[in-house]
C-alpha positions in Angstrom: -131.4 84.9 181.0 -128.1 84.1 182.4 -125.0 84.7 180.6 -123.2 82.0 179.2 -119.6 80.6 180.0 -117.8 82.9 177.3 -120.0 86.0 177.9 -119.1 86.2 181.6 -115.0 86.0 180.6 -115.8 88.4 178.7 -117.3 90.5 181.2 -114.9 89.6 183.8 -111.7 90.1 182.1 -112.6 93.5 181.0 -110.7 96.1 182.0 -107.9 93.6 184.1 -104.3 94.1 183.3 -103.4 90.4 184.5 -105.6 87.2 184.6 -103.5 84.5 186.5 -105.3 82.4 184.4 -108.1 83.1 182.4 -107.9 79.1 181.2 -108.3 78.3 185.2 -111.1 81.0 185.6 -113.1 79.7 182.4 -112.8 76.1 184.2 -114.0 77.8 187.5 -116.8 79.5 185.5 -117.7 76.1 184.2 -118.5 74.6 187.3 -121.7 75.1 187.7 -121.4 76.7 191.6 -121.2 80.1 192.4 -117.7 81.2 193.2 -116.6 83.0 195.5 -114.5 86.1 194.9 -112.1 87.7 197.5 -111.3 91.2 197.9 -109.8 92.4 201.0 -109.7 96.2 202.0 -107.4 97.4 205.1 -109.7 100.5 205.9 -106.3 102.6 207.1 -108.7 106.2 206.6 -112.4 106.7 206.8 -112.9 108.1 203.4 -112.3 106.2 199.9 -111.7 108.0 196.2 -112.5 106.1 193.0 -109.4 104.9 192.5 -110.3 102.6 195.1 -113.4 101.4 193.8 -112.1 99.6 190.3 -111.8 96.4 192.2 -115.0 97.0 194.2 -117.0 97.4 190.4 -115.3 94.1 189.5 -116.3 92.6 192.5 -119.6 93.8 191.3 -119.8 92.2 188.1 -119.0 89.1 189.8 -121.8 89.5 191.6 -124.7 90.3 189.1 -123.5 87.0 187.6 -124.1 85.6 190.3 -121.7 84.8 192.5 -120.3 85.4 196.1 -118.8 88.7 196.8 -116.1 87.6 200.0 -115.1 91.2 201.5 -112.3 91.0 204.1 -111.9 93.6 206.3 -108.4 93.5 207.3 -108.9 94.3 210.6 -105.6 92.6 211.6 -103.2 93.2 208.9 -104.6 96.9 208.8 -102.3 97.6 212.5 -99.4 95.9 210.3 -100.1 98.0 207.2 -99.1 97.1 203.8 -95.7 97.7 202.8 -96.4 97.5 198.8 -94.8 100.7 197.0 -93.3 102.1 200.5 -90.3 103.1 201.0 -90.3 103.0 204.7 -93.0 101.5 207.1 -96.2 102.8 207.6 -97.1 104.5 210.9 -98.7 102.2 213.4 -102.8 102.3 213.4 -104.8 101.0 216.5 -107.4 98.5 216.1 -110.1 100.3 217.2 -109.3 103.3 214.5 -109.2 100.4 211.5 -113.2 99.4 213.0 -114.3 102.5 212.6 -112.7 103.4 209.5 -114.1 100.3 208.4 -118.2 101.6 209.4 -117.7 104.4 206.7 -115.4 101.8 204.1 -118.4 99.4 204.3 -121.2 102.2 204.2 -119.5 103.1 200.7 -118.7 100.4 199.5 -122.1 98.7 199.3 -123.0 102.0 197.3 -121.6 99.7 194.7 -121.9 95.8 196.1 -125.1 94.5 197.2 -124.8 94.2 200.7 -127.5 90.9 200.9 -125.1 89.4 198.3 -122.0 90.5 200.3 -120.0 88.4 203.0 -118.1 89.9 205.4 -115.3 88.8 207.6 -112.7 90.6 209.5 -109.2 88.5 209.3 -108.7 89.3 213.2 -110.9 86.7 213.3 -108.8 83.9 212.7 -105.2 85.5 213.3 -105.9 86.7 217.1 -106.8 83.3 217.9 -103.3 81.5 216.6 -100.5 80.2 218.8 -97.5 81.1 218.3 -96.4 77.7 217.0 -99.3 78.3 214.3 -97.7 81.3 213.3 -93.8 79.9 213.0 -95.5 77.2 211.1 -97.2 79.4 208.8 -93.9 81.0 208.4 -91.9 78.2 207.8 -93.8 77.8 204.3 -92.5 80.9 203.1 -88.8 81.0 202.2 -87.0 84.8 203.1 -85.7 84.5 198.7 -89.5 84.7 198.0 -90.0 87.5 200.3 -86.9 89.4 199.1 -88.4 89.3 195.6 -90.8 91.7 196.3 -89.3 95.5 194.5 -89.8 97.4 197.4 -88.2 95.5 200.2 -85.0 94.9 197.1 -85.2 98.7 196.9 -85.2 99.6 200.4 -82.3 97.0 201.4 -80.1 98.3 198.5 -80.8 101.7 199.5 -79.9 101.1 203.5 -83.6 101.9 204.4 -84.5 99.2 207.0 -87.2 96.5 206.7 -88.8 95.4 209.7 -89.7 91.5 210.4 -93.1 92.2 210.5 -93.7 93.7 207.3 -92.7 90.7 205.7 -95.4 89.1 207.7 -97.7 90.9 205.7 -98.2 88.7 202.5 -98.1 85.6 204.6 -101.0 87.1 206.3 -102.7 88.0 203.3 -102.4 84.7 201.8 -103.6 83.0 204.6 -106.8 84.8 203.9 -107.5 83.2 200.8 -107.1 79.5 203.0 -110.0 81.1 205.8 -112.2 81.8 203.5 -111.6 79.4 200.4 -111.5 82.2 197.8 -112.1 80.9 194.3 -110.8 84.5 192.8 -108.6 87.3 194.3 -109.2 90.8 193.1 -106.5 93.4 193.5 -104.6 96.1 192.2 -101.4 95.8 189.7 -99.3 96.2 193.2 -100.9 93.2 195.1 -100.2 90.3 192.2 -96.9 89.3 194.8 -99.4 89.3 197.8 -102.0 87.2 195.8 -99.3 85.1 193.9 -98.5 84.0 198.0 -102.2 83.3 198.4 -102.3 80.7 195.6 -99.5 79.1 196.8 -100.6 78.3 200.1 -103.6 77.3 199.0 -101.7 74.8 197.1 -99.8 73.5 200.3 -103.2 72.8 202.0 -104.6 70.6 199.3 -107.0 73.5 198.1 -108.1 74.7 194.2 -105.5 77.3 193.8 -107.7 80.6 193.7 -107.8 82.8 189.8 -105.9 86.1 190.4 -107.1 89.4 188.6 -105.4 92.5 188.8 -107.2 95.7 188.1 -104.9 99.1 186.6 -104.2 101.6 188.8 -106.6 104.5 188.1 -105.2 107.6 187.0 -106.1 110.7 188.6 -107.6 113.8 187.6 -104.5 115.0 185.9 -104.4 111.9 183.8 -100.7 110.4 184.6 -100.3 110.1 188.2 -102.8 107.1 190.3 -104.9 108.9 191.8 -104.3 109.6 195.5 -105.1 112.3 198.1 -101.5 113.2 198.5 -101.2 114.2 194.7 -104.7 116.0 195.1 -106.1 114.7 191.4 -108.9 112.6 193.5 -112.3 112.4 193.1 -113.7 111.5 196.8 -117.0 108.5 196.8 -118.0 110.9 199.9 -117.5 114.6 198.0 -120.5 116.5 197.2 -122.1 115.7 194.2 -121.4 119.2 192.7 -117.4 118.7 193.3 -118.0 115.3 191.6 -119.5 116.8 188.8 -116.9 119.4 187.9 -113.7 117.2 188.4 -115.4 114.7 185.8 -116.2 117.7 183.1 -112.6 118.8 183.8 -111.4 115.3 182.8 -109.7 114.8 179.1 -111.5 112.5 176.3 -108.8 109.5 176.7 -108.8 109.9 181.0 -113.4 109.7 180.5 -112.6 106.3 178.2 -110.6 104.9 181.3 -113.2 105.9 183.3 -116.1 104.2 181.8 -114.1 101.3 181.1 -113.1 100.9 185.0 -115.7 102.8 187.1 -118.5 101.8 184.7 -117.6 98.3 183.3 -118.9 99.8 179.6 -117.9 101.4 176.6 -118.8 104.7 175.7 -121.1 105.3 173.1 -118.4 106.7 170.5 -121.7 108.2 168.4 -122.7 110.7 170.9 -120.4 113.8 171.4 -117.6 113.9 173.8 -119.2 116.7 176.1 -122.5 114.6 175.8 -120.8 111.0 176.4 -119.1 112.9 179.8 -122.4 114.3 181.4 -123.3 110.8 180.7 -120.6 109.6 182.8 -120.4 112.0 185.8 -124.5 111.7 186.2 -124.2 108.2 186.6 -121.2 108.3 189.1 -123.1 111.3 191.3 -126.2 109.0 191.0 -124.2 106.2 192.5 -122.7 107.8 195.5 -125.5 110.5 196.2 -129.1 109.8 193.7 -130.7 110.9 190.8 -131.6 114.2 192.3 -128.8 115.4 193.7 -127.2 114.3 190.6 -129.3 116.1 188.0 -129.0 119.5 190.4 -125.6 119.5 189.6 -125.4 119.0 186.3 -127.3 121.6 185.7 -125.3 123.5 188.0 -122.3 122.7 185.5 -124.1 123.3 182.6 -125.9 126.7 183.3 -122.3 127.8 184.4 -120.6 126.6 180.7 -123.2 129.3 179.3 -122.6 131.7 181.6 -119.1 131.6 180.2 -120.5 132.6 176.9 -121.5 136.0 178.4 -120.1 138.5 175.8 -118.6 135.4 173.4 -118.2 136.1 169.8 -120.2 134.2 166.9 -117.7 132.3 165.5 -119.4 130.1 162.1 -118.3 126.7 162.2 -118.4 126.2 158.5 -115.9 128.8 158.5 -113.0 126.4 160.4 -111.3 123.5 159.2 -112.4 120.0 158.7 -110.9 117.1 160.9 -110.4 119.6 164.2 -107.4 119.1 166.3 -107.1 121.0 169.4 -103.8 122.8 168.5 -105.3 124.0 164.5 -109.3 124.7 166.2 -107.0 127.3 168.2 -105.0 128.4 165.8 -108.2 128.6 163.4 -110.6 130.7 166.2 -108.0 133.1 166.8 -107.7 133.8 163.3 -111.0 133.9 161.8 -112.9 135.1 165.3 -110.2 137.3 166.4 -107.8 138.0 163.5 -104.7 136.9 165.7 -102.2 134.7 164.4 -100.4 132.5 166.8 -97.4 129.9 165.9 -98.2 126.3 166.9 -95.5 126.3 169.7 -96.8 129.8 171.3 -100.2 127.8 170.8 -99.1 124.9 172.9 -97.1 126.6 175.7 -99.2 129.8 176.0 -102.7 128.4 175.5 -103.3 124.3 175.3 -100.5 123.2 178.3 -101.8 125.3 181.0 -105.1 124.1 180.3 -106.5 128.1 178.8 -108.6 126.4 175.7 -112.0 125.6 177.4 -114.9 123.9 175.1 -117.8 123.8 177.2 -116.0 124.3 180.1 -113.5 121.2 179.4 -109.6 121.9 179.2 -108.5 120.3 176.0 -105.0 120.1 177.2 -103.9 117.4 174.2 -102.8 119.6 170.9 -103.5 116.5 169.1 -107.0 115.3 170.1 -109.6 115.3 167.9 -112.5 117.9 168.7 -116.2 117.4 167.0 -118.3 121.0 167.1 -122.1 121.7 167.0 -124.1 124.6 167.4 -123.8 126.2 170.7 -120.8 125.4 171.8 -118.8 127.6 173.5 -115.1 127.6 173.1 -112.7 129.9 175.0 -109.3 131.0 173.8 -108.0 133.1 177.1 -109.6 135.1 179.5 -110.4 137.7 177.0 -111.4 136.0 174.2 -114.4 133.3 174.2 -116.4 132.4 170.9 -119.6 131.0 170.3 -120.1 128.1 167.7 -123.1 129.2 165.3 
């Protein structure tokens, strides 16, 4: 049964941090015609993380409700690179690197999209094939003020770091691609709303339906404050062994697995089930996406037959015998007590044990003093390297 006009908003706005406008996409939902939603990649390295996927599962649910997923490669604006968040120009990038990049980009991202449901286009389709008066006339709809709204080229003028002309070629270019391929909705990250923003506008100036912008957050990485990148190393690879996969999701706090399901699975967790339980849930279905059910069940058993080897030597410690409404910072201070007859201030608590990430339950860092924790029989907590205690 399809879903109805209000159902899909609801779907499709989940999750987004800006719908430009959610009264315009409702009206595009109304029409009765599949839309079609843009998302264009510039496949500058072969290998993608989840953080790049948010917009991809959007572009999913667009999909499954039956509409047209558009997916430029930026084949083109890829040798320009874009200059969102730089602070200098990116290194130059031959074309024939950005194809092959984009072989492996494709190959993982229809892991997620269905590729009969996909269209793809490469913008060097249309830009090598304009004159140069095409291009000064593009040009001439864009005024240099707009440009020199954008942070990062404000930031880099006022700090003497040059700007090179053809960087600012960049959103032009971008927004031209919404014209080629009459996007009804642009997907993006929080950092492309300027570059989509351009895209509506010039869609505007050739008589078109101005296209429904939706920005997706920035996901945060494994250490649950910085986006997730390679050059921060808190990334959790779409081409990494299931195994790896596994682990960095189980090493994930309670509020970074809520982001996760909300952006990487388009879902809630069930709030019922327990936390440990809800995140196996989670990293089996991500290691089933980008690997299978197999590979995926191998390693969590992996993960889970090397939590109980962590018990090896743990002492019994009765649950009945801790304190009701668990925090991290008093279940510490309550095991070391009654398991190991220590007693440990709250600050020695947070420096010594919680911060650097030594209170393990299950295996999981519980790294926020003030999270709640939920116990059952089993479990296996871990104080330090020397002391570990088993919930009974």
């Amino acid at each position: 049964m399809a879903a109805t006009t209000n159902e899909a908003l609801k779907i499709l706005t989940q999750g987004t941090t800006h719908v430009i406008s959610e009264k315009e996409l409702k009206e595009k939902l109304e029409l009765g015609r599949p839309l079609r939603v843009k998302l264009g990649v510039d496949p500058t390295a072969p290998d993608i993380h989840l953080g790049h996927t948010v917009a991809i599962e959007k572009l999913r649910q667009f999909q499954e409700l039956g509409h047209i997923a558009v997916l430029i490669i930026g084949d083109f604006t890829a040798t320009v690179g874009d200059p969102t968040g730089r602070s200098s120009a990116r290194p130059p990038i031959t074309r024939e690197e950005v194809l092959a990049n984009a072989e492996t980009y494709k190959a993982q991202a229809f892991k997620i999209l269905d590729p009969e449901k996909t269209e793809v286009v490469y913008n060097g389709d249309w830009f090598r094939k304009m004159t140069y008066e095409e291009v000064l006339k593009l040009n001439a709809r864009v005024t240099m003020q707009q440009m020199m709204q954008r942070e990062d080229f404000k930031k880099r003028i006022n700090e003497g770091t040059e700007v090179r002309l053809h960087e600012i070629q960049y959103p032009i270019m971008q927004g031209w691609d919404s014209v080629m391929v009459k996007s009804d909705v642009e997907l993006g990250g929080t950092d492309q709303m300027f570059n989509n923003l351009v895209g509506r506008d010039l869609q505007k100036e050739e008589g078109m339906a101005q296209q429904v912008v939706i920005l997706m957050p920035l996901l945060e990485g494994l250490d649950g404050t910085k986006k997730m990148s390679k050059s921060s190393k808190n990334y959790i690879g779409v081409a990494e062994p299931a195994t790896e996969m596994v682990n960095k999701i189980m090493s994930t706090s309670d509020e970074l697995m809520d982001r996760y399901y909300t952006l990487l699975l388009g879902e809630d967790r069930d709030s019922s089930a327990h936390p440990r339980d809800a995140k196996l849930h989670l990293a089996r279905t991500i290691a089933t996406r980008y690997h299978d059910a197999e590979q995926a069940e191998a390693a969590i058993q992996a993960w889970i037959d090397k939590s109980k080897d962590n018990s090896a030597g743990a002492t019994d410690l009765t649950i009945s015998s801790l304190p009701a409404d668990l925090t991290v910072l008093s279940l510490a201070s309550a095991a070391f007590e009654v398991g190991f007859g220590i007693k440990k201030s709250n600050g020695e608590l947070k420096k010594q044990s919680i911060a650097p990430g030594a209170i393990q339950l299950n295996g999981e860092k519980l790294t926020d003093p003030f999270a709640k924790v939920e116990l059952k029989q089993g479990d296996i907590l871990r104080l330090s390297k020397k002391f570990t205690a088993k919930l009974v």
